[in-house]
Chimera marker file (.cmm) of the C-alpha trace (Angstrom):
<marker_set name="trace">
<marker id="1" x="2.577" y="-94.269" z="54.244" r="1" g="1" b="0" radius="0.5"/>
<marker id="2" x="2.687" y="-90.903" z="52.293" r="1" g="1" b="0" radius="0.5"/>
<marker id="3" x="5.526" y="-89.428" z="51.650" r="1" g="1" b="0" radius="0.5"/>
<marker id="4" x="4.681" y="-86.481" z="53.710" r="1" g="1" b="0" radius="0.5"/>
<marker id="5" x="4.685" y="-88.701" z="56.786" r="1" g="1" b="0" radius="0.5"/>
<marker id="6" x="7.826" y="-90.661" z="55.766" r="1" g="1" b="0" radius="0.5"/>
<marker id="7" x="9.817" y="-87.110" z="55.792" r="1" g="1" b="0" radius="0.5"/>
<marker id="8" x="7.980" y="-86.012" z="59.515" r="1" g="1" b="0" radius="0.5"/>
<marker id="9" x="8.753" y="-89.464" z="60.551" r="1" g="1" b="0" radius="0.5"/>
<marker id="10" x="12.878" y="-89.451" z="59.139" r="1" g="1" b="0" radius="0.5"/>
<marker id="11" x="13.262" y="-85.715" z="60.378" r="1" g="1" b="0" radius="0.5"/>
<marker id="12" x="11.599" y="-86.943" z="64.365" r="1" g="1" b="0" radius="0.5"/>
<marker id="13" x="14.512" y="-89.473" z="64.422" r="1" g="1" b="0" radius="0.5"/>
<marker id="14" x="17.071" y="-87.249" z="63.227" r="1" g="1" b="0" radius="0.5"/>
<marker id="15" x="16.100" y="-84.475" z="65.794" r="1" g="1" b="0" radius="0.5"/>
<marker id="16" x="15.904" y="-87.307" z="68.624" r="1" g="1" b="0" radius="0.5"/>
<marker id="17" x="19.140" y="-88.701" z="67.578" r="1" g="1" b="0" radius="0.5"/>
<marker id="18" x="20.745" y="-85.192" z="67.778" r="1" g="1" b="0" radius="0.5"/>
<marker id="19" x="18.926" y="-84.850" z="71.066" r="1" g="1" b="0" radius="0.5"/>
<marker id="20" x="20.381" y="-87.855" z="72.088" r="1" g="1" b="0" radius="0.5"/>
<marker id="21" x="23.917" y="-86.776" z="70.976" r="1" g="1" b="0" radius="0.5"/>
<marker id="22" x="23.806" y="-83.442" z="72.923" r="1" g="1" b="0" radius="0.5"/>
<marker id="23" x="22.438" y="-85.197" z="76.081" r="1" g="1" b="0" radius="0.5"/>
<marker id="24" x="25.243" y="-87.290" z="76.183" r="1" g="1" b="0" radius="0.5"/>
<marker id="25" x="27.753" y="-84.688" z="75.549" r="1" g="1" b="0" radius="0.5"/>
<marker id="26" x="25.982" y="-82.669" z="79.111" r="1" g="1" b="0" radius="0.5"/>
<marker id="27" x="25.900" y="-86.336" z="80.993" r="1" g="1" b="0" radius="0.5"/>
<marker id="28" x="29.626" y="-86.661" z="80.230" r="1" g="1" b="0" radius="0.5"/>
<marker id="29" x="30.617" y="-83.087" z="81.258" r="1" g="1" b="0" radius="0.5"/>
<marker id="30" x="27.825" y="-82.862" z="84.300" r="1" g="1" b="0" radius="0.5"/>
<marker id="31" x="28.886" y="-82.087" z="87.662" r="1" g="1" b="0" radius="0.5"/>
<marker id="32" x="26.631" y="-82.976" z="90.078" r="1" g="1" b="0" radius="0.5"/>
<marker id="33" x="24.853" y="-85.682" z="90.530" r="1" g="1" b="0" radius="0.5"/>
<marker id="34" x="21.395" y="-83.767" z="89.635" r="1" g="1" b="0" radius="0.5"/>
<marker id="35" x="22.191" y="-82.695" z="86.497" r="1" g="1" b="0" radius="0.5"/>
<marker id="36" x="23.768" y="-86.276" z="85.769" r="1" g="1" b="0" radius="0.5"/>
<marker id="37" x="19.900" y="-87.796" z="86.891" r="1" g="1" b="0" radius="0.5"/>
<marker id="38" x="18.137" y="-84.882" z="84.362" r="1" g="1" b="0" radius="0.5"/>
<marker id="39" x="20.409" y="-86.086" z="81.970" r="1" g="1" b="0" radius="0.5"/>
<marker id="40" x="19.407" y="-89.688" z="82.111" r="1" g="1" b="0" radius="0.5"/>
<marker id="41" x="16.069" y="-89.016" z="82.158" r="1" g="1" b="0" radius="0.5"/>
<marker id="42" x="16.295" y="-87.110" z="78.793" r="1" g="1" b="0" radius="0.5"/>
<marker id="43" x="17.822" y="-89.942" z="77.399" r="1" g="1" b="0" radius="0.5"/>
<marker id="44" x="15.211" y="-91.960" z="78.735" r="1" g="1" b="0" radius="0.5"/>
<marker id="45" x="12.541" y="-89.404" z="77.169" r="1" g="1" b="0" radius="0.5"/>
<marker id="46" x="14.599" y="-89.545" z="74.253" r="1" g="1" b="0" radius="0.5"/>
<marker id="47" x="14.241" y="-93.071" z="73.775" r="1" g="1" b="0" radius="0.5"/>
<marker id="48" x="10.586" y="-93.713" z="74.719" r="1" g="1" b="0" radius="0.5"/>
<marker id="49" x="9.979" y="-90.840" z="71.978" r="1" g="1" b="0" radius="0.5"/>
<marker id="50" x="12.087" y="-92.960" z="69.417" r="1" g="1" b="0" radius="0.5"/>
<marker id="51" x="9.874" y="-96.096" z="70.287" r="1" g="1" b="0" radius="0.5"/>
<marker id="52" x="7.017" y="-94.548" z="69.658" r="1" g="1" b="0" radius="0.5"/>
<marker id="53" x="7.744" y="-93.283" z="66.484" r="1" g="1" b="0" radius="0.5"/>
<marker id="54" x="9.395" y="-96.539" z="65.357" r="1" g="1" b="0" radius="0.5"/>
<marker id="55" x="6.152" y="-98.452" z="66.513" r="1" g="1" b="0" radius="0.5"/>
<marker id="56" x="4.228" y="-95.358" z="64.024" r="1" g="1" b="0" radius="0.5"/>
<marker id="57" x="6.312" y="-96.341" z="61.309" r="1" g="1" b="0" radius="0.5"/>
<marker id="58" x="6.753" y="-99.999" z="61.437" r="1" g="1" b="0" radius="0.5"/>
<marker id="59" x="3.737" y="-101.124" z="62.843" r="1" g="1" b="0" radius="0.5"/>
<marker id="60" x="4.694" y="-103.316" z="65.352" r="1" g="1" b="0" radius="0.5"/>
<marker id="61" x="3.008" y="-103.347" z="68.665" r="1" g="1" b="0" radius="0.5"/>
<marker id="62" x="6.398" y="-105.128" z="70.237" r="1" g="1" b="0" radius="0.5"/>
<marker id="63" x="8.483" y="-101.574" z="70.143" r="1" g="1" b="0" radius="0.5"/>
<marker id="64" x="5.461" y="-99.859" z="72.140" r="1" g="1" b="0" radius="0.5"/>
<marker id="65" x="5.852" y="-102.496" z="74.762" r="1" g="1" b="0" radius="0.5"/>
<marker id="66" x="9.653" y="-101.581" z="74.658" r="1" g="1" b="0" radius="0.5"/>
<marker id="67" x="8.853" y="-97.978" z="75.105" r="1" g="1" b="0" radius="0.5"/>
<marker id="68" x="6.326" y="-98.585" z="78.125" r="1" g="1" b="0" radius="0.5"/>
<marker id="69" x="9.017" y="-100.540" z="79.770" r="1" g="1" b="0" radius="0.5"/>
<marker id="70" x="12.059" y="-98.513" z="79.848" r="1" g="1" b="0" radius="0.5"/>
<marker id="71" x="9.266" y="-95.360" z="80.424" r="1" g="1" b="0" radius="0.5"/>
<marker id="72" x="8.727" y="-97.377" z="83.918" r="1" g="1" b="0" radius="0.5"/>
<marker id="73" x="12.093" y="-98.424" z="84.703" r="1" g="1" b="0" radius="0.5"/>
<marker id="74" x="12.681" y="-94.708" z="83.886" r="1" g="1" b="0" radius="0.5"/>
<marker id="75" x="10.280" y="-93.209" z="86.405" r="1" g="1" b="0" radius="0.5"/>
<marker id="76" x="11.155" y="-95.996" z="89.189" r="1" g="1" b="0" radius="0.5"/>
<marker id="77" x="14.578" y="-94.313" z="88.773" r="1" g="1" b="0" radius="0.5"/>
<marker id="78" x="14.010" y="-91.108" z="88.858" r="1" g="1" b="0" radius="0.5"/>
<marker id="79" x="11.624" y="-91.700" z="92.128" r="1" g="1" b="0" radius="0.5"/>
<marker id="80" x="14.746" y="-93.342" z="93.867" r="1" g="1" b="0" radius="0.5"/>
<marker id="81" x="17.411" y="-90.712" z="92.483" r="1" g="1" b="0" radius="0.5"/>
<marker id="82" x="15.108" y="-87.668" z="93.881" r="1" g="1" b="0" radius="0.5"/>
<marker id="83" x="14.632" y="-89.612" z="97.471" r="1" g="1" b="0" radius="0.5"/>
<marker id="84" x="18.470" y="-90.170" z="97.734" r="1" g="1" b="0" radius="0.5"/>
<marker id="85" x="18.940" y="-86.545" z="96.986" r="1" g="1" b="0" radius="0.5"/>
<marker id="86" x="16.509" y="-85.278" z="99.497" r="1" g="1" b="0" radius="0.5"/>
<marker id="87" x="18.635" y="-87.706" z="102.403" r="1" g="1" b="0" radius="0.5"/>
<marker id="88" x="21.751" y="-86.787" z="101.102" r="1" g="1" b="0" radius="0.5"/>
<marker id="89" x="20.858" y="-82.725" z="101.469" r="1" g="1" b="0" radius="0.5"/>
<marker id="90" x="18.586" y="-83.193" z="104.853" r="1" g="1" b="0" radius="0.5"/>
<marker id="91" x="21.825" y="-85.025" z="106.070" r="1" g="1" b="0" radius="0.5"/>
<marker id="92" x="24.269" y="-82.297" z="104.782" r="1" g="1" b="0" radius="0.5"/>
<link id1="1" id2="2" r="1" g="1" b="0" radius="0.2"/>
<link id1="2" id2="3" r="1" g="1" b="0" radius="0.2"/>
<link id1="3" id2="4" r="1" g="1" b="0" radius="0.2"/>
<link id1="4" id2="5" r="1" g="1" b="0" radius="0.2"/>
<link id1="5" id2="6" r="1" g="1" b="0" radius="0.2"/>
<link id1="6" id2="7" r="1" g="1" b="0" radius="0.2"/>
<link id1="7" id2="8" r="1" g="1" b="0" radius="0.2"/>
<link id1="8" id2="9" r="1" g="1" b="0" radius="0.2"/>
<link id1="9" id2="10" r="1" g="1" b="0" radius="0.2"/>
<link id1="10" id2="11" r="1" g="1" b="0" radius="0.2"/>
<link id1="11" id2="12" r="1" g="1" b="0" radius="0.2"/>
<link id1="12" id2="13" r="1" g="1" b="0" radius="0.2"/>
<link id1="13" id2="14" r="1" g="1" b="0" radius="0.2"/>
<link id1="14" id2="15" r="1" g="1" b="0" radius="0.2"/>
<link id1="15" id2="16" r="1" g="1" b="0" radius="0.2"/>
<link id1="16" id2="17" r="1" g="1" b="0" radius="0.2"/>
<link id1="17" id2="18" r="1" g="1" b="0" radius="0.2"/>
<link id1="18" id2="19" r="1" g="1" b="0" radius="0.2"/>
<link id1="19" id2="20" r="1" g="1" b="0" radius="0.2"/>
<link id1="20" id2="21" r="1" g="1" b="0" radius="0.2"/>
<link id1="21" id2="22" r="1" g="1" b="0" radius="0.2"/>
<link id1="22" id2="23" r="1" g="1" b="0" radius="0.2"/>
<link id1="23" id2="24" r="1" g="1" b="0" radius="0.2"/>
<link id1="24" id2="25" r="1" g="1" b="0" radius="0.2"/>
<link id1="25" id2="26" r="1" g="1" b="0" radius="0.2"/>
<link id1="26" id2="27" r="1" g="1" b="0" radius="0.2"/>
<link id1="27" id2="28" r="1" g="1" b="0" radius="0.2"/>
<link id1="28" id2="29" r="1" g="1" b="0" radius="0.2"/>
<link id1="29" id2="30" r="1" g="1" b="0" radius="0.2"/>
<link id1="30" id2="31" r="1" g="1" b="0" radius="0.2"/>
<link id1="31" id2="32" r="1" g="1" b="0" radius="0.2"/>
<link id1="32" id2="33" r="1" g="1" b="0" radius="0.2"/>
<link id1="33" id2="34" r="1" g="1" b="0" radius="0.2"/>
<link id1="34" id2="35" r="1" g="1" b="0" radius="0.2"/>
<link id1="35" id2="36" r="1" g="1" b="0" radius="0.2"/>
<link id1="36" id2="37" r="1" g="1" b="0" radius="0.2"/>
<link id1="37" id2="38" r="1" g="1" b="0" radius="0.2"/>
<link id1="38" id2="39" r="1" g="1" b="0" radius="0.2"/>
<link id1="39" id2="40" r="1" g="1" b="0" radius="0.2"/>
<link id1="40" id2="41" r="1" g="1" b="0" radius="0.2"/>
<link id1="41" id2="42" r="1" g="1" b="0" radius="0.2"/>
<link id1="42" id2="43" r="1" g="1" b="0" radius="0.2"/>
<link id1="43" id2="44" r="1" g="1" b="0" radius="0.2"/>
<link id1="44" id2="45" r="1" g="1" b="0" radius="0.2"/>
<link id1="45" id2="46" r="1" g="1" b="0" radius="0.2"/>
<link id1="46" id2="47" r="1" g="1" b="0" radius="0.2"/>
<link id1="47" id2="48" r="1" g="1" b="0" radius="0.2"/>
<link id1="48" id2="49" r="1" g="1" b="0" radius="0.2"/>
<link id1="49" id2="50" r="1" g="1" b="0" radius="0.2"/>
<link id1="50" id2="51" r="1" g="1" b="0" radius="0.2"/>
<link id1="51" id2="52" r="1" g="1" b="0" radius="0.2"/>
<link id1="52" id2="53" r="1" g="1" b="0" radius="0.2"/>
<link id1="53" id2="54" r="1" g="1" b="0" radius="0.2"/>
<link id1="54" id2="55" r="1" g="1" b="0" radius="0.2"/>
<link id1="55" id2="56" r="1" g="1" b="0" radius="0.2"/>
<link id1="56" id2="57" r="1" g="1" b="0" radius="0.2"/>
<link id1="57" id2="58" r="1" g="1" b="0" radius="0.2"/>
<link id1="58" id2="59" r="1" g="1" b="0" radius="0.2"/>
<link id1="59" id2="60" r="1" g="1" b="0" radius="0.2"/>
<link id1="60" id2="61" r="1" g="1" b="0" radius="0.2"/>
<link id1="61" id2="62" r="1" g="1" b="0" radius="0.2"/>
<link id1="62" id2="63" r="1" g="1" b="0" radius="0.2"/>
<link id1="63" id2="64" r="1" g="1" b="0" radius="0.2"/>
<link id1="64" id2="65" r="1" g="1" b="0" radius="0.2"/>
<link id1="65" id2="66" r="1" g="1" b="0" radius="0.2"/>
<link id1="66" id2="67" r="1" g="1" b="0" radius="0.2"/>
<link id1="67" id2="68" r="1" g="1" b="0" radius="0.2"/>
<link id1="68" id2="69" r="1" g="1" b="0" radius="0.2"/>
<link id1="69" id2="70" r="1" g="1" b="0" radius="0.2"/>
<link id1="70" id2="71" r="1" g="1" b="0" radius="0.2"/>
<link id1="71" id2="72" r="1" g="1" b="0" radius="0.2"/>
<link id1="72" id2="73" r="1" g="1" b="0" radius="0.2"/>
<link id1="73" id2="74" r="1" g="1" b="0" radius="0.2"/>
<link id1="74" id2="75" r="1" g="1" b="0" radius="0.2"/>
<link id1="75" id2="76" r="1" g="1" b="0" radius="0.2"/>
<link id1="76" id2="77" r="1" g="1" b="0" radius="0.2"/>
<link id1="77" id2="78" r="1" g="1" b="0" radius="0.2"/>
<link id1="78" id2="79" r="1" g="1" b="0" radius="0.2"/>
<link id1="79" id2="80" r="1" g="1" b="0" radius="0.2"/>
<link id1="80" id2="81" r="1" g="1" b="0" radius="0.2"/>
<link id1="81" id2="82" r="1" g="1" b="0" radius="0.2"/>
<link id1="82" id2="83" r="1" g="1" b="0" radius="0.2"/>
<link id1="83" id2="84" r="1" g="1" b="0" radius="0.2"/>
<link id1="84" id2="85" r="1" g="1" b="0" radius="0.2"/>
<link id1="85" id2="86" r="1" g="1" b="0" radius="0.2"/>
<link id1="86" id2="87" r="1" g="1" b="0" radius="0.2"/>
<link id1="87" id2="88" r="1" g="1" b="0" radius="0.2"/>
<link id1="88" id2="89" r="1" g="1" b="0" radius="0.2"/>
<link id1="89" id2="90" r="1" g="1" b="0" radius="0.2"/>
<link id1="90" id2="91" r="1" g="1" b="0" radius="0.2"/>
<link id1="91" id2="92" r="1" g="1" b="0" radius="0.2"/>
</marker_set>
């Protein structure tokens, strides 16, 4: 790779480890349980992004697989989370 790329690529990760970071610091301090589930599914975001550019760096078709599954896993959750909500507030 050029070293044009190599910085883009280094600089992604940094800004989705700091993304990371931050999201972490708001899941910690969140108070309801919505902003605890848009929180988790930054991190998930957060993750699938880092996948993807670890699969554009390395190479390796095994990280994309990675990133597809916790991408579904991610969305199954989300769908569950946002029908528990809508019970818990139709109930309330």
């Amino acid at each position: 790779m050029s070293e044009l790329t190599d910085l883009l690529s280094v600089t992604a990760q940094l800004l989705l480890g700091l993304a990371l970071l931050l999201t972490l610091g708001h899941l910690l301090r969140a108070r309801s349980l919505l902003e605890r589930v848009v929180a988790l599914e930054i991190l998930s975001a957060s993750t699938v992004g880092g996948a993807a550019i670890l699969t554009l760096t390395r190479g390796e078709s095994a990280t994309i697989d990675l990133a597809l599954a916790v991408a579904l896993v991610s969305f199954t959750g989300a769908i569950a989370f946002g029908s528990f909500i809508e019970r818990r507030r139709s109930d309330g």
